[in-house]
Each structure stands twice: as C-alpha cells, then as structure tokens.
C-alpha positions in Angstrom: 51.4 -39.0 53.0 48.9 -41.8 54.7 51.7 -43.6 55.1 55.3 -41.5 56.1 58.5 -42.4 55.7 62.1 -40.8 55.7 65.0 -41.9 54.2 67.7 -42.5 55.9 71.3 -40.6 54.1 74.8 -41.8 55.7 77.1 -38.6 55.6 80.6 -38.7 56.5 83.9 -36.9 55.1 87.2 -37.7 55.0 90.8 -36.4 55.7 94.1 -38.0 55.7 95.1 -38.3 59.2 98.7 -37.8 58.4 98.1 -33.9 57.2 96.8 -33.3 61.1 99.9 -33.6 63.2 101.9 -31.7 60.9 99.5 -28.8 60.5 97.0 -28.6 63.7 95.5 -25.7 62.1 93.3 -28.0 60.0 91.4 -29.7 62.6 89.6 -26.9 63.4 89.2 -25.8 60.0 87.9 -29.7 59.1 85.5 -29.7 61.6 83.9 -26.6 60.8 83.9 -27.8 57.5 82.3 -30.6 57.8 79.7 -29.4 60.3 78.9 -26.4 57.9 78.1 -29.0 55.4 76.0 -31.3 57.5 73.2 -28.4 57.6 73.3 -28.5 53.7 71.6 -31.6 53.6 67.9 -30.9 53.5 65.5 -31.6 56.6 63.8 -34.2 54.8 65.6 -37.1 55.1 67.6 -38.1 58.2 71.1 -38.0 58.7 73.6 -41.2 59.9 76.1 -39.3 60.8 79.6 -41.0 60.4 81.8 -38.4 61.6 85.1 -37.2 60.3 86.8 -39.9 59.1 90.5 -40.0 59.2 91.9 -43.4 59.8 90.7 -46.9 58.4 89.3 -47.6 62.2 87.3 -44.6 62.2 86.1 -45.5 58.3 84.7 -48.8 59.5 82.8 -47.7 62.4 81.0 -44.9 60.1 79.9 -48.3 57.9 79.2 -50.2 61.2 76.5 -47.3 61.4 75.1 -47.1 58.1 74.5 -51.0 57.9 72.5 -50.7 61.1 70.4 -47.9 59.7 70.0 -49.4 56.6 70.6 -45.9 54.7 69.3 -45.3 51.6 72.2 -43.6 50.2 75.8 -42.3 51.3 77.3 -38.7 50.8 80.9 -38.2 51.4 82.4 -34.6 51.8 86.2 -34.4 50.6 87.6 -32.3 53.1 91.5 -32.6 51.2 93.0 -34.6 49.7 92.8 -38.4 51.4 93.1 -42.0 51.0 90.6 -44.1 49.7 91.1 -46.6 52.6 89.5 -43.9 54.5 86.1 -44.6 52.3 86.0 -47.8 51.2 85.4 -49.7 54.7 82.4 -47.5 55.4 80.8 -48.2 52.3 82.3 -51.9 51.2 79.2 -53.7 52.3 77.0 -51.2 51.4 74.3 -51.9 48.3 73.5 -48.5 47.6 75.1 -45.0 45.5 78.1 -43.5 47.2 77.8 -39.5 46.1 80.8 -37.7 46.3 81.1 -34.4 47.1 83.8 -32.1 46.0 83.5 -29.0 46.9 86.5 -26.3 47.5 85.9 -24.1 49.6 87.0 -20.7 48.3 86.3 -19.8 45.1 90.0 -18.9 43.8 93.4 -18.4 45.6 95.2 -16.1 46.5 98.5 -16.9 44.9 100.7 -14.8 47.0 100.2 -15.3 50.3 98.6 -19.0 50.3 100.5 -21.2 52.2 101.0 -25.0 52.4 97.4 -25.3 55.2 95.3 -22.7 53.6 95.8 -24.6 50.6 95.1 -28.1 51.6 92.3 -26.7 53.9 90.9 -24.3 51.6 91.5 -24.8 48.0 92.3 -28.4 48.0 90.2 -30.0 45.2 89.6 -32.7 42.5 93.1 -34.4 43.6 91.3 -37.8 45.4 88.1 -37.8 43.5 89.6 -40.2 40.8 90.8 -42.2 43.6 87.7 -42.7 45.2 86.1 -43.3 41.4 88.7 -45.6 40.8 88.1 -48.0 44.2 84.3 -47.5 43.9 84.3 -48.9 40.5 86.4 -51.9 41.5 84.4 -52.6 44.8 81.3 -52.6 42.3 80.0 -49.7 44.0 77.8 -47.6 42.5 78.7 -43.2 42.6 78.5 -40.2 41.3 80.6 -36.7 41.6 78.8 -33.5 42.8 81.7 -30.5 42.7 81.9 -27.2 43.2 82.4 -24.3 46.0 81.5 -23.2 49.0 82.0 -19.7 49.0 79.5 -17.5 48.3 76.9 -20.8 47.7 76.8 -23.1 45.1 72.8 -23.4 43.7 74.2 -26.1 41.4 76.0 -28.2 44.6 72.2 -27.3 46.5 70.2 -28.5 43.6 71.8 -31.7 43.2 72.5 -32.9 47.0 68.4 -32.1 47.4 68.0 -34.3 43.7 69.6 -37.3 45.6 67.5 -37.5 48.7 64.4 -37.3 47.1 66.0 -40.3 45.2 66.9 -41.7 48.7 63.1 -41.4 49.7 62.1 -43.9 46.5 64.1 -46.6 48.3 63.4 -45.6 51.3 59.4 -46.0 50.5 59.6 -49.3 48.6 61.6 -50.9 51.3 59.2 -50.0 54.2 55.7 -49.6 52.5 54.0 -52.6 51.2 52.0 -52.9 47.7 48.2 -54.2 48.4 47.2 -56.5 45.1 43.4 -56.6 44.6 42.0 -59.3 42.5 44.4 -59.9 39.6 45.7 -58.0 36.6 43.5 -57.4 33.9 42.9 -61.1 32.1 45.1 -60.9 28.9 47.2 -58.2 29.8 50.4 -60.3 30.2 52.8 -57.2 30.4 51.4 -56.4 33.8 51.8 -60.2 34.9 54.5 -60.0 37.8 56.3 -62.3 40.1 55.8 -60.8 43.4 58.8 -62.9 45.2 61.4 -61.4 42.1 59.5 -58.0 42.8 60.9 -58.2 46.2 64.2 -59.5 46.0 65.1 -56.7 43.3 63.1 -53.7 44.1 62.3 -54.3 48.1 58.8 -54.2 47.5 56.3 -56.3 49.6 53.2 -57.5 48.1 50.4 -58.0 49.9 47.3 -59.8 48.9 43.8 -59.0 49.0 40.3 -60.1 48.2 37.6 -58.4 47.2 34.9 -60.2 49.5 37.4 -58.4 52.1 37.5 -54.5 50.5 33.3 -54.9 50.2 33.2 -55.4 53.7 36.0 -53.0 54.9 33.4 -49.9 55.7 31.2 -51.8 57.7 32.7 -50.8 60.9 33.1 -47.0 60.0 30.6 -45.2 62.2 32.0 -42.0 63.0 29.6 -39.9 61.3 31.8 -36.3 61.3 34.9 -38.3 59.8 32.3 -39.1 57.0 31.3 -35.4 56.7 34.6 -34.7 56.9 35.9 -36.6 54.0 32.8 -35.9 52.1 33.5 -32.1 52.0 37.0 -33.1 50.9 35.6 -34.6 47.9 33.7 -32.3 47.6 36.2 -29.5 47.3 38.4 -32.2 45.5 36.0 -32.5 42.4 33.6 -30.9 40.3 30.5 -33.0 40.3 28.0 -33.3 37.1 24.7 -32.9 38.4 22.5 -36.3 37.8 19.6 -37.0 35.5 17.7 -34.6 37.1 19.7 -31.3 37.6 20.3 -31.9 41.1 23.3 -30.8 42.6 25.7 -32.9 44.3 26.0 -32.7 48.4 27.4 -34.7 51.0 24.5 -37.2 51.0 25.8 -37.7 47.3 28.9 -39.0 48.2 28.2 -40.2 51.7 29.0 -43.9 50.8 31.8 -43.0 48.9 33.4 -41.1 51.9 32.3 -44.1 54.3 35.1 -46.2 52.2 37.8 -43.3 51.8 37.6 -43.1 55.2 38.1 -47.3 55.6 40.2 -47.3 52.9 42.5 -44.4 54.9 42.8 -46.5 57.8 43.6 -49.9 56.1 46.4 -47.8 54.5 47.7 -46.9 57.3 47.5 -50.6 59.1 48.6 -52.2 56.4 51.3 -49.8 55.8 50.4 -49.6 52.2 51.8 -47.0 49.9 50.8 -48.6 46.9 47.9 -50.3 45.6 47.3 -52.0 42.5 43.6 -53.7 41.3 41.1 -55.0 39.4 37.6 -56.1 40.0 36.1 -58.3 37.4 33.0 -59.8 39.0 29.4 -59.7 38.4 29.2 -55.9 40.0 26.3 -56.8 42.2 24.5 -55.9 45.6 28.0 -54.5 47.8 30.5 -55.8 45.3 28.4 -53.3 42.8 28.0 -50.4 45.3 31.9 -50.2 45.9 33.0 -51.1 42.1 30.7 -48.2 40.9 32.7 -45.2 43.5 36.2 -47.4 43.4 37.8 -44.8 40.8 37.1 -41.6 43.1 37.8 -43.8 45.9 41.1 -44.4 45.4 41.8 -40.9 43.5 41.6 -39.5 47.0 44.1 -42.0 48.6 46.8 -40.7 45.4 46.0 -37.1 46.6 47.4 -37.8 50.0 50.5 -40.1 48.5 49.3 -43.7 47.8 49.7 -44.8 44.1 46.8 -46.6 42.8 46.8 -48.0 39.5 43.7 -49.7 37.7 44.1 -53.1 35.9 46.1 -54.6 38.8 49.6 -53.2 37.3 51.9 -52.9 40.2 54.6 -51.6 37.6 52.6 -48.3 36.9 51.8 -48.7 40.8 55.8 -48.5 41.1 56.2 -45.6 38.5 53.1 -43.7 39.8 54.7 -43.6 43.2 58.3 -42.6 41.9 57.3 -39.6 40.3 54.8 -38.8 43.3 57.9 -38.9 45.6 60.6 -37.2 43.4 58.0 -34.4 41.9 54.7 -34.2 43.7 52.3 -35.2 40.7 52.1 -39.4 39.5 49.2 -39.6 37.3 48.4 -43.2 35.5 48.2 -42.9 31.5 49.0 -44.8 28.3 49.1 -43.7 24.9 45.3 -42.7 22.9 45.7 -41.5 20.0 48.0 -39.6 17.7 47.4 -36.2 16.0 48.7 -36.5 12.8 48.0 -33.2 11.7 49.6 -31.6 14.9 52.3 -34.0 15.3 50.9 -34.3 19.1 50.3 -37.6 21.0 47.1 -37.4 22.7 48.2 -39.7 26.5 46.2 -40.4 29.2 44.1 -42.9 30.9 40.5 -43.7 32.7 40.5 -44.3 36.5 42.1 -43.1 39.4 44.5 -40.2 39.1 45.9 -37.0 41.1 44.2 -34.3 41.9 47.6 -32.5 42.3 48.5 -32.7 38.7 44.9 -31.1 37.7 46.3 -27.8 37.7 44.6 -26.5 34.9 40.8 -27.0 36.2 39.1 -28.7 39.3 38.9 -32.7 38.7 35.3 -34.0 37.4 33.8 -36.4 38.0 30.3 -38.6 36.5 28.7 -41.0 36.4 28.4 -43.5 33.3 26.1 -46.8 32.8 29.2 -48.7 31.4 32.9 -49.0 31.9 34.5 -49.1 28.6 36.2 -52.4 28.3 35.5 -53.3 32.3 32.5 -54.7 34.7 29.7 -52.2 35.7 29.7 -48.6 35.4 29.7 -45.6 38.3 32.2 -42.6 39.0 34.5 -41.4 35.9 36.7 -38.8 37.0 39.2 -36.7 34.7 41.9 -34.6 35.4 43.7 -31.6 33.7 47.3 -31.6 33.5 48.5 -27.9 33.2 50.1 -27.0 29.5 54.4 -26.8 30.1 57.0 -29.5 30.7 55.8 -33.0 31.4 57.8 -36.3 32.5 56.8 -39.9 31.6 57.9 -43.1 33.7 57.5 -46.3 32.4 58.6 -49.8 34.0 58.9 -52.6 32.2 60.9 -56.3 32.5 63.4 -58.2 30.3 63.5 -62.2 30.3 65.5 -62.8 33.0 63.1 -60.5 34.9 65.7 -57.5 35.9 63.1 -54.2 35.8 63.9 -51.2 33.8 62.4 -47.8 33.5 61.9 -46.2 30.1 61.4 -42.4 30.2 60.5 -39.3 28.0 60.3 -35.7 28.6 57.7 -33.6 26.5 55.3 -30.5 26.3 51.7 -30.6 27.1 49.9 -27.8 24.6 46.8 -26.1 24.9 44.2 -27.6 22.5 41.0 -29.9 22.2 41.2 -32.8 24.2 38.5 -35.8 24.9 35.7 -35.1 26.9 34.0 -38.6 27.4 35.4 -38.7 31.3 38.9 -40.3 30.8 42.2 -37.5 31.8 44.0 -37.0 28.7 47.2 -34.6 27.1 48.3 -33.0 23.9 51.7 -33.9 24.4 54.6 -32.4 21.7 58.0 -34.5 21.4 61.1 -33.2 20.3 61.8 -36.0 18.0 57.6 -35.9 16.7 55.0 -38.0 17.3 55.7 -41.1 15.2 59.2 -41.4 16.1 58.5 -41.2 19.8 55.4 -43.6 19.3 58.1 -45.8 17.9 61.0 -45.5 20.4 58.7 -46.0 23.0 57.6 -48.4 22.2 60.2 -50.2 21.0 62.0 -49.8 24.7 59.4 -52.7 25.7 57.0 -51.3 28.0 53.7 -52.3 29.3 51.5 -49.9 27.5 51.1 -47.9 30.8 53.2 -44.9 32.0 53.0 -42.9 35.0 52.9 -39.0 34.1 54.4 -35.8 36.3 54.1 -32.3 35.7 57.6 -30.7 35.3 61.0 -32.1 34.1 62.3 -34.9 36.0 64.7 -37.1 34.0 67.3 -36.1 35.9 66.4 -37.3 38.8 65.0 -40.6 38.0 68.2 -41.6 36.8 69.4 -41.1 40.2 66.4 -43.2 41.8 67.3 -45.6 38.8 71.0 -45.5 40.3 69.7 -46.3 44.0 67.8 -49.4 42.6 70.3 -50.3 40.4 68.0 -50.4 37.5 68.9 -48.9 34.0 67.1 -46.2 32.1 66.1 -45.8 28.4 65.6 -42.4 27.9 63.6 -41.8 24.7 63.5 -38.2 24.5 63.9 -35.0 26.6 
C-alpha cells in the first residue's frame, strides 16, 4: 500500500464478577482464556485491549479506551455466562459492529465427573448471547454472533474473526485516507454526481480537490534519474507492450515520461495521504495537458497495483467499491456491463482505463496505444487486463433520494471464451439466475452503471464491511 493503515479492533471479554469469589479456580482459568484468545486475532489489525471485564466499572473503562482509539470494530469473548451491564458501557457510545464471540471451550462434557466450575469455566455456552442480542438491539447497536469451540481449533471461528478485520480495515481506510477528485465527473453522467460534504458525514471519506493545471505540472521537480529507471522497469515487467508503427520494441526510454509521473504521482499519494482517486480530463489534450492525458490510464494502473483505487470518469462511488474489494480480497478492478451473449447466456463486463494488474492472472496486462479515446479527449495508452476464469465478485454503490449510499452485489463465474480485443479488460461472466434476469435485477437495484470487480467470492464479507458502515446490501445473485 502507498498509503498504510491498520485498523484498530477493541477486544475485551466478560465474566460475571459474582461467579469469582465463590469459585477462585476460574480466575486463572478466565485469564488464560481470554489471553489464549487475544493471539486469535490476526496480526493485521491492532488490538485495544479492554481487559477482562467483570464489573460495570471495569466495562466503562474498556469503552473509555476504545473511544480514544477510535476502533473500527469491537470483539467480545464470553468467557461464562455474564451480565449485559458488563458489555453495554463499553460499547454504548460506540458507532461501530459489536461481534460476539461464543465459543466453549471443550468440545463435549464429561457428564460424570463435571462439576459446578468446570462447567461454568469450560462448557459454559449460548446462555448470555441472547442477552447481549437483546441490549445491543435496544441500544441500536449494531452485532453479530460468531460460536463455536476451542478445542481442537475451530477453522470456521478463524475464518470468520479474520472476515471481520479485513472489514475493520474498510473503515479504517476511508476514515484516514482522503479521495483526490480531478476535474469533474464525466458531463452527463448524473449517477456519479456526489455531494462530497454527505460523502463525509456518512461514509468518513475526505475529498480532496484537484486541478489539472496542478497534476500537468506535478513531475516537474522529479529528477532522480534511477527512481525513473526504477519504475520504468516496473512497468515494464507490469505490462506487455505492443510494439509501435514501426516494429520497435518498447524500452525504458519508451516509458520514461510515463515513469517520471508514477514516480510524482507516488509521492503526492503519499503527501496527500490519498488512497483513492477519482478523475476526468476533458480539455483540449494539448502541449503538457496532452502529454500526461495520453499515459494517465497506465499511470494510474500502477498506483491500483500498489493499493490506490483509481476510477475513470470522476466516479468516486466506483473509487469507493474499487477500494473495498482491494482491501477485503486483493483484486478491485473498474467495469460496467458491455454486452450480452445471448446465445451463451454470458454477460460480457468490463471497462476501458485504469485497472489491476493483480486481477490479470490469466495473462500479463497490455498495453497500446490508440489515436482516439472512444467517447473521451485525445488518445494514448489503452491497457487491458485478464481476469482468471473461476469465481468472481461485483460491488456496486449507488444512492437513494435522501442520499443514504447502498452497495448492490453479485457473485458469478468468469468462463473461458472469446472476449474483445480492441484494448478495453473485459469477462464472460455466467449467473446463476442467467443473463437477462441478472441484467434486470441489477439493474433494477439502482446503480450507477459502474461496478468494481474481484477475483474470488466475497459476498460474505462485504456484508460485514456493509455492517461497519451501516449501509445495506442488495444482493442480486451468488
């Protein structure tokens, strides 16, 4: 990532204090516990730790903690049975998912010789979960319930405790990252037309604007000649150039200009603390302006490889949905519907510009050059990407009148086939409910007629960055 960040997850568990005195035994066995589960949570987020929490004192200075952290989401182990005054004060003020986890930590007892503190400390389970539903709901808390066992590990438990925190990392990202705007949306293109202060309040993304007479002039200064060689042999391992007009082969000197910006465009990433960008040039492609608008799209494909969405036609949703799967599954690739296969019952889906290298897994990235831009100023770098055949997740995020956001998802199979060749990344994409049917529910969810695209199956967890944000979800199809 250019740009780094880590989210922040408040863990405590809880107890009820008045089980302690009478059996001492449990302290020990709690402790363990608790410090046992600590080293569950993966290594890519940090912990808040809020302790064992047995008393409503001790509940509201683990909350005391997470507010000043500002953590992206809570996990609370259930040692025994407790109280829910032992939660609530930790997580009352609190706008983020409480996850409750439930897990037991012996797999089945031993009937005969279990005794009133082995079971409380060892197979006590389920009892307070509804409790702590039950308060959570009437707080207006957001939660979930992870449960299962300890003993002998729990993939299942693993699986969805990792889910969560790279849900935690979305927030974490939007919150602390800004969004650079370029120029303007496309002209006409009213579903990417955004209010930047609602944008903020709602999702905790900062805009920040730019001009273009600014982005022509950002390489100026850039005179470190091996950093340019540097980055030119990066794109040059990145893509697969088309020789020009003349055979020649590409080289450094090709793309030394083009590396001259990556390199600028690294480093205004990083000082503007950008990790998303959104634009749209729609001059007269002249002199400088023409110079950068012609290498823009390979430009900024090597900013998405290292983790900074960048969407085309100034659409900071797709920016937003790019960036999501990015975080959550690796790949964000920028696409909208083409065309249908009628005869195959296959959408064809995908999108000219910038993409990810990461999610061209079936052949190197291309790129070459064109005299025109369909349907845009100039002409210069096309670049396509090949999405491997398997599972594939789409993200879209759209509005409703009152401007809440919403993210519309689908889960299909990319298929081995003819595609388009003219320079633009596209997939044969195969829906369980068929091509005109998903072409119709998509639709009719209401999004702007961009998506982002991720190798893989992710549905699952971007309903739980959905339940971070506190957005809802129409799933089309999976």
């Amino acid at each position: 990532m250019l740009v780094n960040t880590k989210a922040k997850v408040g863990v405590f568990s809880i107890a009820l204090g008045a089980y302690l005195p009478q059996f001492p035994s449990l302290v020990p066995e709690f402790e363990s516990q608790y410090e046992a589960f600590k080293k569950t949570i993966p290594d890519t987020v940090e912990i808040i730790d809020g302790g064992m929490v047995t008393t409503k004192e001790m509940s509201m200075a683990a909350g005391d903690k997470f507010r000043a952290a500002d953590v992206d989401l809570v996990i609370l182990q259930l040692l025994t049975y407790a109280t829910s005054y032992n939660m609530l004060p930790a997580v009352r003020d609190l706008n983020v998912p409480v996850v409750l986890v439930n897990v037991q930590k012996l797999k089945a007892p031993d009937y005969a010789n279990t005794d009133t503190p082995k079971w409380l400390g060892e197979l006590y389970a389920c009892g307070a979960v509804g409790e702590m539903v039950a308060d959570l709901e009437r707080a207006g808390k957001r939660h979930a319930v992870i449960t299962g066992v300890v003993e002998g590990g729990d993939d299942v438990v693993a699986a969805e405790i990792a889910d969560w925190c790279k849900a935690a990392q979305v927030r974490r990202r939007f919150r602390y990252t800004n969004i650079a705007q370029i120029g303007r949306p496309y002209p006409g293109m009213m579903d990417l037309y955004i209010d930047e202060t609602n944008l903020y309040n709602r999702m905790g993304l900062y805009t920040k604007q730019f001009d273009w007479e600014k982005m022509w002039a950002i390489a100026d200064d850039i005179t470190d000649e091996a950093a340019i060689r540097a980055k030119a042999q990066d794109i040059l391992d990145t893509f697969e150039i088309a020789p020009d007009e003349n055979g020649k082969e590409a080289t450094i000197e090709t793309v030394w200009d083009m590396a001259k910006y990556v390199v600028a465009f690294e480093q205004w990433v990083k000082d503007e603390e950008l990790g998303l960008v959104a634009s749209h040039y729609d001059g007269y492609a002249q002199g400088v302006a023409g110079k950068l608008d012609s290498m823009l799209i390979p430009a900024f494909s090597m900013l998405i490889k290292q983790g900074t969405a960048c969407a085309v036609e100034g659409d900071i949703k797709v920016a937003m949905a790019m960036s999501i799967l990015k975080t959550i599954a690796g790949t964000g690739q920028l696409s909208e519907m083409y065309s249908i296969d009628f005869n195959e019952d296959i959408c064809i889906i995908g999108h000219s510009g910038s993409g990810d290298a990461d999610i061209s897994q079936a052949h190197k990235p291309t790129m070459k050059i064109v005299p025109v831009f369909h349907g845009k100023t100039g002409g210069g770098y096309l670049t396509q990407f090949y999405p491997p055949t398997g599972p594939v997740t789409y993200l879209g995020i759209t509005q409703d009148m009152n401007g809440n956001f919403k993210f519309v998802a689908a889960e299909g199979v990319n298929e081995e086939g003819p595609i388009f060749m003219f320079g633009d990344t596209n997939m044969r994409t195969r829906f369980t409910c068929g091509a005109r049917e998903f072409c119709n529910k998509w639709s009719e969810a209401g999004p702007t007629h961009h998506m982002a695209a991720a190798a893989g199956r992710h549905i699952d967890t971007i309903l739980k960055v959905a339940k971070i944000l506190n957005v809802p979800v129409d799933i089309i199809t999976r």
